[in-house]
C-alpha positions in Angstrom: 5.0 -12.8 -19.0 2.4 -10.1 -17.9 0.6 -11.1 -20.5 -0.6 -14.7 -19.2 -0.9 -13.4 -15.9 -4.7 -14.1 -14.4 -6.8 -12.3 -12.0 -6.3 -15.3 -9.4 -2.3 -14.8 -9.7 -2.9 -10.9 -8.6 -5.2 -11.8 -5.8 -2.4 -13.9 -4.7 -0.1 -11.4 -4.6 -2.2 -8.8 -3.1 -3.8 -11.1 -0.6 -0.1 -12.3 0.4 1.3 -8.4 0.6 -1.9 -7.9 3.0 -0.8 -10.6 5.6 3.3 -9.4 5.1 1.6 -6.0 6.3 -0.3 -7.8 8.9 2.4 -9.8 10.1 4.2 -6.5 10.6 7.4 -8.5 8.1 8.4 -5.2 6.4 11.7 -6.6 5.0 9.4 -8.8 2.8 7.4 -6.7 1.7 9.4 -4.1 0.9 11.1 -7.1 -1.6 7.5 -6.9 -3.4 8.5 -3.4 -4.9 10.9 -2.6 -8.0 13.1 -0.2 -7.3 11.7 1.9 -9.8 8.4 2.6 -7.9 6.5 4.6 -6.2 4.0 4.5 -3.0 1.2 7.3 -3.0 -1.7 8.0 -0.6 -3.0 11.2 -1.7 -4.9 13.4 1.1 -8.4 12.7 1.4 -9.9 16.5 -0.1 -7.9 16.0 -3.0 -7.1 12.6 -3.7 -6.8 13.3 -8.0 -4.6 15.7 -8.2 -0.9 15.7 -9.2 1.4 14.6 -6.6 3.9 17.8 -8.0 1.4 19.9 -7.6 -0.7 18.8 -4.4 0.0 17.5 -0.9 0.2 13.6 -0.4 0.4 12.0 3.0 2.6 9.7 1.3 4.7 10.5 -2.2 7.5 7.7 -1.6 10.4 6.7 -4.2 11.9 3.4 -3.4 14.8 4.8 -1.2 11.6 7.2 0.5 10.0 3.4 1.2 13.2 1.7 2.0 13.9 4.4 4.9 10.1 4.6 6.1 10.4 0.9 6.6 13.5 0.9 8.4 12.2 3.9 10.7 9.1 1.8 11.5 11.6 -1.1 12.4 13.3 1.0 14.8 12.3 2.4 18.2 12.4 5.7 16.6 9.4 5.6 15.3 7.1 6.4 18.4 3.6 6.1 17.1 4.5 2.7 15.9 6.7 1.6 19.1 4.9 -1.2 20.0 3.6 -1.6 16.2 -0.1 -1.5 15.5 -2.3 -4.6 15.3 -3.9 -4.5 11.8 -6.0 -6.9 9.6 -6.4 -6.2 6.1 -9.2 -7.0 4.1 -8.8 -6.7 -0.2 -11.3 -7.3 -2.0 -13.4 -6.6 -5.9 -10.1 -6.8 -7.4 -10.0 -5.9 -11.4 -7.4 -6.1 -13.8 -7.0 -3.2 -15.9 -5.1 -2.3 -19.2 -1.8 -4.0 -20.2 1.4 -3.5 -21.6 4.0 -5.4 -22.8 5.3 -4.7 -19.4 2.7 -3.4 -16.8 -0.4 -4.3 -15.8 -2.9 -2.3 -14.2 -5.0 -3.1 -10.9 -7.8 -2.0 -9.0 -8.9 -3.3 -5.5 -11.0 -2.7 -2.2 -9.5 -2.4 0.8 -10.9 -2.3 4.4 -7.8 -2.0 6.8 -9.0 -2.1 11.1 -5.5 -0.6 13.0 -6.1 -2.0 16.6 -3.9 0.5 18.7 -4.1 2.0 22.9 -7.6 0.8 23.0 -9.3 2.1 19.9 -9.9 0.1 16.9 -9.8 2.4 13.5 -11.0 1.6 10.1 -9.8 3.0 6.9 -11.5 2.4 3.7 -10.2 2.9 0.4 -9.1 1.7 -3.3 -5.7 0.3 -4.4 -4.5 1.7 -7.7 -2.0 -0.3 -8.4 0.7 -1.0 -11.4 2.2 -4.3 -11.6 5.5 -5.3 -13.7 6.6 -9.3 -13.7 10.2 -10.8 -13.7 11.3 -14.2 -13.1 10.7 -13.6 -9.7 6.9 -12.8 -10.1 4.8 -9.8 -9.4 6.4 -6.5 -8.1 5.1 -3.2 -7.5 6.0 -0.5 -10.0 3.2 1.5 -8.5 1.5 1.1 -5.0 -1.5 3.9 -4.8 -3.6 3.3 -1.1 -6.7 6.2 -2.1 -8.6 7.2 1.3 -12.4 7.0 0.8 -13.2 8.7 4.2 -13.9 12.3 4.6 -10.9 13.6 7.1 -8.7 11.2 9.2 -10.5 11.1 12.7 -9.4 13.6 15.0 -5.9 12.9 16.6 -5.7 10.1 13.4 -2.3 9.4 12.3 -0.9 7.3 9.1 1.7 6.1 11.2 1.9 2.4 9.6 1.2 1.6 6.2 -2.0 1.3 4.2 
């Protein structure tokens, strides 16, 4: 089935992941992963180096992602108690190589965080790895890479790019 998948069909699925975020509905999106993946945003001096051998701001497996999600949920997760307001935008998305199995996808991404008054704007890439089941599209591979410099002073990564 990955095979016949078209550049439209990942759009989809990235544009409708953006809005899940956006919506703050975490339970659903956290349904877009196999639980065979993995969720990476590397640090912004380093962001090609080897997640074993480098820091990450985020190195999740799926029961890493399962428990982030159901922190943010709670009120235990202060810097997110009220949530952030965000709007995703994704954009020059590219389909990459293919397996019998996997595809491989590239995308913009412009994320504004709306938060106590200040509005922040992270810019990046999505590396992404895709697998398909009768179900559709799931993550195997979720990679959010930083293009700033440094995180603004007092920044946090407190929701999810």
């Amino acid at each position: 089935m990955i095979g016949t998948i078209t550049r439209q069909q990942v759009e989809d699925f990235l544009f409708q992941e953006a809005a899940l975020l956006d919506e703050w509905r975490l339970d659903e999106w956290l349904a877009l992963f196999d639980t065979s993946t993995t969720y990476e945003v590397p640090t912004t001096d380093r962001p090609n180096e080897d997640p074993h051998r480098s820091q990450y701001y985020v190195w999740d497996d799926y029961e890493l992602l399962s428990a982030r999600v159901k922190r943010l949920k709670s009120k235990h997760a202060h810097a997110e108690n009220p949530h952030s307001r965000t709007r995703r935008l994704v954009t020059n998305v590219r389909l990459g190589e293919r397996s019998d199995s996997s595809l491989e996808v590239r995308a913009a991404f412009l994320i504004y965080k709306i938060r106590d008054g200040n509005v922040d704007q992270f810019v990046g890439r999505y590396e992404h790895t895709l697998a398909a089941n009768g179900a559709g599209l799931k993550f195997r591979k979720r990679r959010a890479v930083l293009e700033l410099e440094v995180l603004r002073p007092g920044g946090r990564l407190s929701f999810i790019l």
